[in-house]
TORVO-874494 format. One line per field, with one value per residue: residue number from 1; residue in one letter; x, y, z of N, C-alpha, C in turn. Coordinates in steps of 0.2 Angstrom, whole numbers, m for minus. Layout:
# TORVO-874494
k	(NUM, ...)
r	(A, ...)
n_c1	(X, ...)
n_c2	(Y, ...)
n_c3	(Z, ...)
ca_c1	(X, ...)
ca_c2	(Y, ...)
ca_c3	(Z, ...)
c_c1	(X, ...)
c_c2	(Y, ...)
c_c3	(Z, ...)
//
This chain:
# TORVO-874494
k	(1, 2, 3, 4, 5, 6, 7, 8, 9, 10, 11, 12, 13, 14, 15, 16, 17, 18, 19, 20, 21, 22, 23, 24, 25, 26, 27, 28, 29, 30, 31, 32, 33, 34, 35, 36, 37, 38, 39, 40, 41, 42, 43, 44, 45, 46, 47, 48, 49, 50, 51, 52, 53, 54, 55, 56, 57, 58, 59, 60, 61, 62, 63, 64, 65, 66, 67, 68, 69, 70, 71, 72, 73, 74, 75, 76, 77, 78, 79, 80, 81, 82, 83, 84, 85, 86, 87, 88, 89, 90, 91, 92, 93, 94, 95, 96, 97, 98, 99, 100, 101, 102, 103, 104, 105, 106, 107, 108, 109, 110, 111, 112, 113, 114, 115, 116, 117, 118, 119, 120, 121, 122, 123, 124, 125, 126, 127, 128, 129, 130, 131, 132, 133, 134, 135, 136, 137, 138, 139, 140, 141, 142, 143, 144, 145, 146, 147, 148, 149, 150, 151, 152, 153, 154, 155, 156, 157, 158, 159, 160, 161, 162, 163, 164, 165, 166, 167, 168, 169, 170, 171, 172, 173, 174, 175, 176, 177, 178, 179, 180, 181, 182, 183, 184, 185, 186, 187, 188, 189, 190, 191, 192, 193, 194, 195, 196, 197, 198, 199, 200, 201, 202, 203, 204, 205, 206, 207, 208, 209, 210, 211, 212, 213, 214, 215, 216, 217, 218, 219, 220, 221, 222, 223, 224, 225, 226, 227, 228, 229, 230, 231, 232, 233, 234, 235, 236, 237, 238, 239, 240, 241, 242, 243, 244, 245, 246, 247, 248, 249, 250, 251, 252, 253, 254, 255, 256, 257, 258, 259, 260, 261, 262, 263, 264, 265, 266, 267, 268, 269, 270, 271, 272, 273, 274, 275, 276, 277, 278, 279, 280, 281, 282, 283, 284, 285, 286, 287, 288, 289, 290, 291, 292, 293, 294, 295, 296, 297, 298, 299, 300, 301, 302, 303, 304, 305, 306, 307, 308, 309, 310, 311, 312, 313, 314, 315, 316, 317, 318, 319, 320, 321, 322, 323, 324, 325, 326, 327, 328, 329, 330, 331, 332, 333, 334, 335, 336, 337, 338, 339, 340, 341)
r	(X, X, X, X, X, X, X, X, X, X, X, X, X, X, X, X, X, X, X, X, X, X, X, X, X, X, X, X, X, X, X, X, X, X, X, X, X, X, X, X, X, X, X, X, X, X, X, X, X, X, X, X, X, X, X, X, X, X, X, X, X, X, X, X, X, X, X, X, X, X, X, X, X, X, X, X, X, X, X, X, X, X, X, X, X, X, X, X, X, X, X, X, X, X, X, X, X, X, X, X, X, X, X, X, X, X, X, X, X, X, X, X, X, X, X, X, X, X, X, X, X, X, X, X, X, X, X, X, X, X, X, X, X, X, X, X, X, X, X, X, X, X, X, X, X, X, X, X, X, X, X, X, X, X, X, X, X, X, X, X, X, X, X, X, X, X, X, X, X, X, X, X, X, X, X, X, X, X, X, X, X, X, X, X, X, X, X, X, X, X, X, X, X, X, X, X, X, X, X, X, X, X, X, X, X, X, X, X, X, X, X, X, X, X, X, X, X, X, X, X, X, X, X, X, X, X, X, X, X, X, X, X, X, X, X, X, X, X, X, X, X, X, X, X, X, X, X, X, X, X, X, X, X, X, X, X, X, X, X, X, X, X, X, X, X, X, X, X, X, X, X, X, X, X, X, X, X, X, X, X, X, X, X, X, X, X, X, X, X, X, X, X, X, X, X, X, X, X, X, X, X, X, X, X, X, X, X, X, X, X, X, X, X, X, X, X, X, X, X, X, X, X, X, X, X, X, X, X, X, X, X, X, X, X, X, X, X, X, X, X, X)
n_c1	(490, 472, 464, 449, 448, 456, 451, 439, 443, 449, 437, 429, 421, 424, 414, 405, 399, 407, 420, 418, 416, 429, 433, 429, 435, 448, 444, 433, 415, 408, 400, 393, 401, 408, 401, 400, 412, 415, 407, 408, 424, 424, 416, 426, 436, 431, 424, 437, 441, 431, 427, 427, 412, 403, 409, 408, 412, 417, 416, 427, 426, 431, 435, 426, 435, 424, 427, 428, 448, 456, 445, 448, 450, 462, 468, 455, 458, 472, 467, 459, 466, 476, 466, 462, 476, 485, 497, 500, 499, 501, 498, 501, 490, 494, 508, 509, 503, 514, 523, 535, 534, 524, 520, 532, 530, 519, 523, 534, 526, 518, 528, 533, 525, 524, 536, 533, 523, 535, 539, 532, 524, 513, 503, 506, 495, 485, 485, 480, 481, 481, 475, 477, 468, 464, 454, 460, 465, 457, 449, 442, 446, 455, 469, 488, 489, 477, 478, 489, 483, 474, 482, 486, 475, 470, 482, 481, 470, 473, 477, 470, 459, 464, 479, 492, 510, 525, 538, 553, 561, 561, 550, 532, 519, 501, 487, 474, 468, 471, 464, 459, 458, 452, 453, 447, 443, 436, 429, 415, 407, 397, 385, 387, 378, 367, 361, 358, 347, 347, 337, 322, 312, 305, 290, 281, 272, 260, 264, 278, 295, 300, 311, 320, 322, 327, 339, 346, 346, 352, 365, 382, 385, 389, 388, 389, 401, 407, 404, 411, 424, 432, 436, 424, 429, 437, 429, 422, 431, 425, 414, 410, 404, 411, 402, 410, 407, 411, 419, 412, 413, 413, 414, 429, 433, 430, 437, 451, 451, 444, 448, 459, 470, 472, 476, 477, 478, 491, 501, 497, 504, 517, 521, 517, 527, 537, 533, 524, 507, 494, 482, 469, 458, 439, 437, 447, 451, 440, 444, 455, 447, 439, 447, 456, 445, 444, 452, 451, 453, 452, 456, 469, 474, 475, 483, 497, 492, 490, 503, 509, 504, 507, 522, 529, 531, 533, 545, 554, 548, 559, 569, 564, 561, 551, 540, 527, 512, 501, 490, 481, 470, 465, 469, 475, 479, 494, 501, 496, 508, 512, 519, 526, 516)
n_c2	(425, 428, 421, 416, 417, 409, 397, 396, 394, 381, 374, 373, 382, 394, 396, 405, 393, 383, 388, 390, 375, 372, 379, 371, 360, 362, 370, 370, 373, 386, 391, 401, 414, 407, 406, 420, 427, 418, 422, 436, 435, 430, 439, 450, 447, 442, 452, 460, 454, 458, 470, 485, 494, 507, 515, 513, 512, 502, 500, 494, 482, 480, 465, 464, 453, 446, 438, 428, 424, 410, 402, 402, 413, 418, 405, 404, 416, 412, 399, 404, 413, 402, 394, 405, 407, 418, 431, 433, 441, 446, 454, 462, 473, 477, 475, 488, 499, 499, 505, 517, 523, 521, 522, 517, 505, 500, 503, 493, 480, 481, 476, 464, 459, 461, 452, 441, 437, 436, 445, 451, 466, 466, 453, 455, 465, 462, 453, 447, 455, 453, 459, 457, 460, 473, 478, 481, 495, 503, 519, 523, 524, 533, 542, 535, 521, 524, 534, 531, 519, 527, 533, 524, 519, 529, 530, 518, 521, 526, 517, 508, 509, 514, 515, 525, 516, 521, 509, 503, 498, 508, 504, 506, 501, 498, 499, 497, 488, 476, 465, 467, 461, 463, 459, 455, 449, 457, 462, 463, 470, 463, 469, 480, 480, 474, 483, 492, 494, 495, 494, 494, 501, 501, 494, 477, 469, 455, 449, 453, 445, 441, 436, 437, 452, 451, 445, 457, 464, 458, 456, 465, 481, 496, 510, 500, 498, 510, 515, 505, 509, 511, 524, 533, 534, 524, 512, 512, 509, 492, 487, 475, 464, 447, 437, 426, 411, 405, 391, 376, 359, 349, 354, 356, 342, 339, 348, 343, 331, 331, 341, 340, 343, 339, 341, 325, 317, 323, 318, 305, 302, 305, 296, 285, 287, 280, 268, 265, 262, 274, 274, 283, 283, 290, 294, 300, 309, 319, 321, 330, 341, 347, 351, 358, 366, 371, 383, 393, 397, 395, 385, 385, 378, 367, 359, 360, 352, 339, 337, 334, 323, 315, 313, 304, 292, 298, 300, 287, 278, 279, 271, 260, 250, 238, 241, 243, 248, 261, 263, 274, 278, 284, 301, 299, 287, 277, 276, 261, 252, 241, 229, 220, 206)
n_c3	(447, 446, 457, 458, 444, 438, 443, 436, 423, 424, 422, 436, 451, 462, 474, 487, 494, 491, 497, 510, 512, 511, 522, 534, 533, 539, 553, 567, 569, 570, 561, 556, 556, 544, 535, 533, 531, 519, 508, 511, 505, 493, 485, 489, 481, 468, 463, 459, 448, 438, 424, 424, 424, 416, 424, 437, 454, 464, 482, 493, 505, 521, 534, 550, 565, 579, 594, 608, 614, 605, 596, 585, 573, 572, 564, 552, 546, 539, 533, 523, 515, 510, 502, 492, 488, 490, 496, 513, 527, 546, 561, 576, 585, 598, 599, 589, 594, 607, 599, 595, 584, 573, 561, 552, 557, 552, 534, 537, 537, 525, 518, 521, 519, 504, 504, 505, 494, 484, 480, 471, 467, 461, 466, 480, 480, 481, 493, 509, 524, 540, 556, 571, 590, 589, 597, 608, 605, 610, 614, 625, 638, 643, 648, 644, 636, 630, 623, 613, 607, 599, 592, 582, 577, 569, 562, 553, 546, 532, 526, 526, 519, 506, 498, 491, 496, 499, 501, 510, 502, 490, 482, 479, 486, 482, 493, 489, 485, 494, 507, 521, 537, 552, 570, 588, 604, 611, 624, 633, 625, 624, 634, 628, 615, 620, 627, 616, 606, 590, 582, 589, 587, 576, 570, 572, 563, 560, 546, 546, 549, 563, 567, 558, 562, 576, 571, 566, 577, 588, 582, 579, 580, 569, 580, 591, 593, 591, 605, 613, 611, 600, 586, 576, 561, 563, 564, 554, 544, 543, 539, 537, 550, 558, 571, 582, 592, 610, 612, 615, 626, 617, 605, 607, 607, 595, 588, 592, 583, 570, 559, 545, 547, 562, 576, 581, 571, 565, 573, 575, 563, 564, 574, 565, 554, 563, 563, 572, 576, 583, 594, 603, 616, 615, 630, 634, 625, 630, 642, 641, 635, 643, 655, 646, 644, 656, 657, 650, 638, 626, 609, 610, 620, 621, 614, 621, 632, 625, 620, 631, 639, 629, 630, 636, 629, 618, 622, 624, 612, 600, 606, 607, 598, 595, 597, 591, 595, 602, 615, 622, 632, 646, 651, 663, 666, 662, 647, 635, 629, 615, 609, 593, 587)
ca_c1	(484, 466, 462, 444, 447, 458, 447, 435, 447, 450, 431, 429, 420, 428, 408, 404, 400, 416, 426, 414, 415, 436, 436, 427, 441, 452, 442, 427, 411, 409, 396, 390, 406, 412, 396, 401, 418, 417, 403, 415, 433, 420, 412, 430, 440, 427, 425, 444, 443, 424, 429, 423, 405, 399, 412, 406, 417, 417, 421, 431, 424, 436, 429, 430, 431, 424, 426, 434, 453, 456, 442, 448, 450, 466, 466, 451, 460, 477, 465, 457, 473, 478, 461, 463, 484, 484, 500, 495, 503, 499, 501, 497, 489, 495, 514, 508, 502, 517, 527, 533, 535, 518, 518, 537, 528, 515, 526, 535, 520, 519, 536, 535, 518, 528, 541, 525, 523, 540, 543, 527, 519, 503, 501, 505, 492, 479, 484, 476, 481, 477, 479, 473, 469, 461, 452, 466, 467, 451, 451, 439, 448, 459, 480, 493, 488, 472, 481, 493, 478, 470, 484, 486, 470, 471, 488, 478, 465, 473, 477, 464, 455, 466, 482, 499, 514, 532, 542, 560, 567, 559, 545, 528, 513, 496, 484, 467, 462, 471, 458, 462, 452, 455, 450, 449, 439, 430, 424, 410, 403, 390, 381, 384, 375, 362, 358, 358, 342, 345, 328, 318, 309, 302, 282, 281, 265, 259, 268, 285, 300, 302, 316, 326, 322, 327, 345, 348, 346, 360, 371, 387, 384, 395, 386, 392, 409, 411, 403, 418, 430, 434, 433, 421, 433, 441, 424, 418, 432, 425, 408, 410, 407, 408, 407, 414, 406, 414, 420, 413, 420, 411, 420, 437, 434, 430, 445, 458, 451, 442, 451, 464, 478, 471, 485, 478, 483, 498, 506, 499, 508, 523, 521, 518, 533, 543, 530, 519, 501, 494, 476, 467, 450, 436, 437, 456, 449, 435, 447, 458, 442, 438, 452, 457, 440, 443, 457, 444, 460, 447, 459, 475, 478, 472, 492, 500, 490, 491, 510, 511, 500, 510, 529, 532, 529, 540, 551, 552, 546, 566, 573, 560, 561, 549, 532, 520, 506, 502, 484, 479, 464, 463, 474, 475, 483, 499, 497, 498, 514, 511, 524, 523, 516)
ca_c2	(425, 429, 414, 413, 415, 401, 392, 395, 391, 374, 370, 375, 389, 394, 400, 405, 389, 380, 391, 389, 370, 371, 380, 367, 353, 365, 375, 365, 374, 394, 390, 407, 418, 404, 409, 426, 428, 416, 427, 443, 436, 427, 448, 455, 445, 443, 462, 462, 451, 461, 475, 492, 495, 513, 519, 513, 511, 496, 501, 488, 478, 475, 461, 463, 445, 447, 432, 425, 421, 404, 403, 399, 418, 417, 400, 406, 419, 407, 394, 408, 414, 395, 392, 409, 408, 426, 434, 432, 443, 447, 461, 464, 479, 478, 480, 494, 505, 502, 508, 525, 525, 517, 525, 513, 498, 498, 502, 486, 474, 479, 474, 457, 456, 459, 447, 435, 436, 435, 456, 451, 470, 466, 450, 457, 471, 457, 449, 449, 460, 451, 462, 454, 461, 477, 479, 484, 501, 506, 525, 526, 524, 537, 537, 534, 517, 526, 538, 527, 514, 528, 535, 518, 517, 535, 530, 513, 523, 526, 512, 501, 514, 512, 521, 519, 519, 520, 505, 505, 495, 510, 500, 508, 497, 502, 497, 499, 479, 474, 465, 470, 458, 464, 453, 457, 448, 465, 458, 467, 473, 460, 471, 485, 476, 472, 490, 498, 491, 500, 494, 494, 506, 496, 489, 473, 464, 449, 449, 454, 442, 440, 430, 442, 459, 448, 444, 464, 467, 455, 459, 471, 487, 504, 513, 495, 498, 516, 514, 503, 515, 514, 528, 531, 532, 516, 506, 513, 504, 488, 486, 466, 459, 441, 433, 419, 409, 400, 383, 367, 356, 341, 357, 356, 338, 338, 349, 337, 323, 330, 341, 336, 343, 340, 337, 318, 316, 326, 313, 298, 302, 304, 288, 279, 284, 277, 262, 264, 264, 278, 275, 289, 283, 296, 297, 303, 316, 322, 326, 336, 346, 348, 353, 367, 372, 378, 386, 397, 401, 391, 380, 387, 374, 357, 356, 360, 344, 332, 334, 333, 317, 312, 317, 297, 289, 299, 299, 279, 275, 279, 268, 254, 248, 232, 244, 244, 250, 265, 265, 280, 276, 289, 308, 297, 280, 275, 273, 253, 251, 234, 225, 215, 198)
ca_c3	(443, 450, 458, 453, 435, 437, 445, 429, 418, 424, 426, 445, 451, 468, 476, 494, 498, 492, 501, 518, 512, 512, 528, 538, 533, 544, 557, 569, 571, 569, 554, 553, 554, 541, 528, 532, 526, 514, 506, 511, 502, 487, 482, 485, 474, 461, 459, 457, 443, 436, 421, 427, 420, 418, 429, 445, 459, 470, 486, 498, 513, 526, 540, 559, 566, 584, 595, 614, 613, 606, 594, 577, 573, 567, 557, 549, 540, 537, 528, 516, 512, 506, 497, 490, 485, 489, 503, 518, 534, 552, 563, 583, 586, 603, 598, 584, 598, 611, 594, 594, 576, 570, 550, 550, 558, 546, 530, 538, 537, 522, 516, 524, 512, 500, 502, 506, 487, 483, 476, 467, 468, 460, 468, 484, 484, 480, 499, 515, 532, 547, 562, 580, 597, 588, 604, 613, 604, 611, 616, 629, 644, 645, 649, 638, 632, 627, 615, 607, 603, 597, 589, 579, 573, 565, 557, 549, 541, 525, 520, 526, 513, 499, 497, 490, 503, 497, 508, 510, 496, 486, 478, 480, 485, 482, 497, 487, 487, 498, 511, 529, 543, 560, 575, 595, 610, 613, 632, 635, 619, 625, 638, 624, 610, 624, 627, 611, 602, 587, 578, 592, 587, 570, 573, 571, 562, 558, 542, 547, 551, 569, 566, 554, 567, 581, 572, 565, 584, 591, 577, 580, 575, 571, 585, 597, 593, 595, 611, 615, 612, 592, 583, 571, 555, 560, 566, 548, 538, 544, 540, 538, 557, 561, 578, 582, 595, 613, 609, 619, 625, 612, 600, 609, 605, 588, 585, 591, 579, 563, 555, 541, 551, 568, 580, 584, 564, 568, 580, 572, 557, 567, 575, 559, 551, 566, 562, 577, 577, 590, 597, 607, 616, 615, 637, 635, 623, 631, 649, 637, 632, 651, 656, 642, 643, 662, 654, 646, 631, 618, 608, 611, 626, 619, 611, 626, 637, 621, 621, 638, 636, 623, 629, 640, 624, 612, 623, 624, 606, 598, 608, 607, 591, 597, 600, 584, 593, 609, 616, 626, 637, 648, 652, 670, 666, 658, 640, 633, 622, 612, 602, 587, 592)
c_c1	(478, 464, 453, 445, 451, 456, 442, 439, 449, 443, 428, 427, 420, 420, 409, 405, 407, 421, 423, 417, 423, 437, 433, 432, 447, 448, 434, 421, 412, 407, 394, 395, 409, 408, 397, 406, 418, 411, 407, 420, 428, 418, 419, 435, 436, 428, 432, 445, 436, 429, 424, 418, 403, 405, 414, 411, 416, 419, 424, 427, 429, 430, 432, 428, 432, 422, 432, 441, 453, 452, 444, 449, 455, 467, 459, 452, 469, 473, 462, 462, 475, 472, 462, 470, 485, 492, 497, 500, 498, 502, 498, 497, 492, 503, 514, 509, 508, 524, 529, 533, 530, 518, 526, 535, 522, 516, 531, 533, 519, 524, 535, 527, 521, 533, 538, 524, 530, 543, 538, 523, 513, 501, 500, 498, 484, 481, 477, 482, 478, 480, 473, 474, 467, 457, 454, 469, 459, 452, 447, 439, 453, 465, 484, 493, 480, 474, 484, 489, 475, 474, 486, 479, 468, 475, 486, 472, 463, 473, 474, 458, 456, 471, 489, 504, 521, 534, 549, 564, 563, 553, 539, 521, 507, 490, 476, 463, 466, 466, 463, 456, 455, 449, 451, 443, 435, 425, 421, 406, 396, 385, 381, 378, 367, 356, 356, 352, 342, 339, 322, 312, 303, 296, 282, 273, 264, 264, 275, 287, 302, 309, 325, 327, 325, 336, 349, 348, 352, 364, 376, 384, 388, 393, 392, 400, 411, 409, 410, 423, 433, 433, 430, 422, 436, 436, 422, 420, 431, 419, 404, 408, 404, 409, 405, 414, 413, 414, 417, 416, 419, 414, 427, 439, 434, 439, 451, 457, 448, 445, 456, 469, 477, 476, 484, 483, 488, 501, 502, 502, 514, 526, 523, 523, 537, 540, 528, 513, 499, 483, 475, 458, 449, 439, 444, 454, 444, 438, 451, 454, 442, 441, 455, 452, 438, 448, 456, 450, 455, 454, 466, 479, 478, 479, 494, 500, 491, 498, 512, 509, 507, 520, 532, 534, 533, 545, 557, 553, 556, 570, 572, 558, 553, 541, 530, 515, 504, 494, 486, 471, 463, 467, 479, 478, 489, 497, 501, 504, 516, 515, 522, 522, 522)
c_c2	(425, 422, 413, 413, 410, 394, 391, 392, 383, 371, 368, 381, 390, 399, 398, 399, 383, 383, 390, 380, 370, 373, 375, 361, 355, 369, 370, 371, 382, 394, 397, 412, 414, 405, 417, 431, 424, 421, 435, 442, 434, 435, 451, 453, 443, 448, 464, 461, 455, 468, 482, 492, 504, 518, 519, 510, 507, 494, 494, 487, 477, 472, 463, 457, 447, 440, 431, 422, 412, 400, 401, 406, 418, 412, 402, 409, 416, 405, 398, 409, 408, 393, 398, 411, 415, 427, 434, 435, 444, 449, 459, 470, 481, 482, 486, 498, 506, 505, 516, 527, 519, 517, 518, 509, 496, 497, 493, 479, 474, 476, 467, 455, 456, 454, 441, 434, 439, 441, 455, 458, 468, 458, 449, 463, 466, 453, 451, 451, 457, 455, 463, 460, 469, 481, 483, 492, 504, 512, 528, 527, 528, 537, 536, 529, 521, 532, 538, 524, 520, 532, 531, 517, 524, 534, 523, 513, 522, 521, 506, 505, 513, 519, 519, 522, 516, 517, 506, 504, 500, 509, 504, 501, 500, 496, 496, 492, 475, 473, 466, 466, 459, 459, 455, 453, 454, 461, 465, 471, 471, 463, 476, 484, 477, 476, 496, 494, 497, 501, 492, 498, 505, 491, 484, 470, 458, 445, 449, 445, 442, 439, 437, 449, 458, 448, 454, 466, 464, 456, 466, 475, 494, 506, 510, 496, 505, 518, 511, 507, 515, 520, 527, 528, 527, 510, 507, 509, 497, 486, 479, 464, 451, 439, 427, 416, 405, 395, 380, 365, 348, 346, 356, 348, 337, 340, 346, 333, 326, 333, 340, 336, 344, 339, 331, 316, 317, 320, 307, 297, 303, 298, 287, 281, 280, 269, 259, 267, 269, 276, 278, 287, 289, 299, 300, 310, 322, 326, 331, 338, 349, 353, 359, 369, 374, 381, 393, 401, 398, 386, 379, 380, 366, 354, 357, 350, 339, 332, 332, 325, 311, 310, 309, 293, 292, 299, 290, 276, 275, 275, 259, 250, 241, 234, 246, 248, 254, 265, 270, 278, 281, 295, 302, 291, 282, 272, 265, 255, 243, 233, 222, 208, 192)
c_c3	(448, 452, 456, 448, 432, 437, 440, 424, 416, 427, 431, 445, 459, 472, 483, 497, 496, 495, 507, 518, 514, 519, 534, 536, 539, 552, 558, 571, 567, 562, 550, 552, 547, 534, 528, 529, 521, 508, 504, 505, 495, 483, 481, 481, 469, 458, 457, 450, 437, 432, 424, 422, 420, 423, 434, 450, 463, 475, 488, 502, 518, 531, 548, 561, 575, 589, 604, 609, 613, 602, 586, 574, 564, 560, 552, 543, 535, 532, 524, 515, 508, 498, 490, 485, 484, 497, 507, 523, 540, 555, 569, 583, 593, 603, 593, 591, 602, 605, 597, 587, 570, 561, 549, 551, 553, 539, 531, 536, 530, 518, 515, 520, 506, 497, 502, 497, 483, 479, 472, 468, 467, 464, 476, 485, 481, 490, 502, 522, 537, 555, 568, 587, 595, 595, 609, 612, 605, 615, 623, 636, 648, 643, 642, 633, 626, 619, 611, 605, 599, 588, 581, 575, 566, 559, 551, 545, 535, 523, 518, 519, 507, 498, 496, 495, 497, 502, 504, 504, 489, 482, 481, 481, 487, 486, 495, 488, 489, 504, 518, 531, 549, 563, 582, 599, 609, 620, 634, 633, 618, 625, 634, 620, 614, 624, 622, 606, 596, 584, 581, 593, 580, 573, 570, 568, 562, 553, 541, 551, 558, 571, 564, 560, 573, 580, 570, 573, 589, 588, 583, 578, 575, 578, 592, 600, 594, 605, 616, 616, 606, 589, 577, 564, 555, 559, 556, 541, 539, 542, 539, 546, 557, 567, 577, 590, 601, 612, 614, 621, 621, 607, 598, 606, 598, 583, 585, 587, 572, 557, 550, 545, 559, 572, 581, 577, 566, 570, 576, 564, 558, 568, 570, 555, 556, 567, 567, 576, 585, 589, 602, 610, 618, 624, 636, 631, 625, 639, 647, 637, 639, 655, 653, 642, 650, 661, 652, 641, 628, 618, 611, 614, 624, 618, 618, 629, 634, 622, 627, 642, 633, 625, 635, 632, 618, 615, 624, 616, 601, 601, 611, 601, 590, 598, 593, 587, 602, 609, 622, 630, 640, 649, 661, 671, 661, 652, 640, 629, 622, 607, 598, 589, 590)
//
């Protein structure tokens, strides 16, 4: 079922900012890629559910989310999927290209979107395509790797367009709304961006927006990315881009504690079934940020250093039946483990 008309039905209207509001209960910061997609997926599951008027054809948006590794990228496009109830799969561009047989790795992914909606054709071709590290098919460098990525991006055209693909178990899926969001670092798109003032050439008065002239000019733009090394017909199926800023490390902190399913949750919901409270002071959270934020991976590493934190203490807690309550003071001391008085 279309999930907005569902949402109207039960007196809910599933709007931009409720879906930007959902995605903040999972995902810390990245306010404006988070009004940008939620605006994106909000126009193209509307129009899916909208009667054709006059005739008029509504093309598709796919988004490109550009941002450092680590960044929330990926969860971003997870938690729409969930909000949304829609298949949700994911691809590396990196293993497409070192493919020799890309047209079968593609009809693949679809499959497995397929099975993602349980043999649901039409609800399969309502998903989402998430396919990371797009970057890495950039043409401009030459060599072998330069001809496979490119040759990946040619073979991604059609269907990021809209096209049906017979997959193996004979079943037909039609790729027309299905949403594709590609994602890649792109290091060094900066010093592109920098140099290419598109609308620097627009006079400026009194009356104009400084403001608005100023963000059209730090924006991505097609140009930016074929500069990169995209080709034009694949930069062209994108013409959504979001970036997705460097984390903090007051970010990296927030990540670990605000989320619903932040990992501090995580573990003290663990605990508490083995009927141990888990206390974490802030100073303990802010050396973890510290520390994975000279890691320079963004969130990635935060899980590793709390288990690594954490892994005295669970190792212990089973066979201590007599410990109610674990404080954590700093990454640097021995955590407290308190019995019942």
């Amino acid at each position: 079922m279309d999930t907005l008309n569902s949402q109207a039905a039960s007196g809910k209207k599933l709007t931009p900012s409720a879906i930007a509001n959902y995605l903040d209960q999972y995902v810390v910061g990245q306010d404006k890629a988070k009004q940008i997609l939620s605006v994106a997926v909000y126009t193209h599951y509307r129009k899916l559910g909208l009667p054709r008027l006059n005739a008029v054809e509504i093309a598709k948006s796919n988004i490109l989310l550009i941002g450092p590794t680590g960044t929330g990228k990926t969860l971003l496009c997870e938690t729409l999927s969930r909000i949304l109830c829609v298949p949700f799969v994911t691809a590396n561009a990196t293993s497409l290209a070192q493919s020799k047989y890309v047209n079968e790795e593609i009809e693949a992914l679809l499959q497995r979107l397929l099975n993602k909606a349980e043999g649901d054709v039409a609800s399969a071709q309502r998903g989402i395509v998430f396919i990371d590290e797009v970057d890495k098919l950039k043409s401009a460098e030459g060599g072998q790797q330069s001809t496979s990525g490119e040759r990946v991006q040619h073979a991604l055209l059609k269907i990021m367009e809209g096209a049906p693909v017979r997959l193996d178990s004979t079943q037909t899926i039609d790729t027309t709304n299905i949403l594709f969001i590609c994602a890649g670092a792109f290091v060094g798109i900066e010093s592109i961006t920098a140099s290419n003032h598109a609308f620097g050439f627009i006079s400026v008065s009194d009356g104009d927006n400084q403001k608005i002239l100023d963000r059209l000019n730090s924006r991505v733009k097609p140009t930016d990315l074929f500069c990169f090394g995209l080709i034009p017909e694949f930069a062209g199926r994108l013409p959504i881009i979001a970036n997705l800023q460097h984390l903090s490390k007051e970010l990296l902190v927030k990540i670990m504690v605000e989320p619903r399913n932040s990992i501090y949750n995580q573990f003290r919901e663990m605990l508490g079934e083995e009927g141990v409270e888990l206390e974490i002071e802030h100073a303990a959270f802010r050396q973890i940020a510290e520390m994975a934020f000279e890691y320079k991976v963004g969130a990635r590493s935060l899980r590793g250093i709390f288990e690594e934190m954490l892994t005295p203490v669970l190792y212990q807690i089973p066979d201590r039946p007599e410990i109610r309550k674990v404080v954590i003071k700093s990454l640097f001391e021995e955590p407290c483990l308190l019995t019942a008085p």
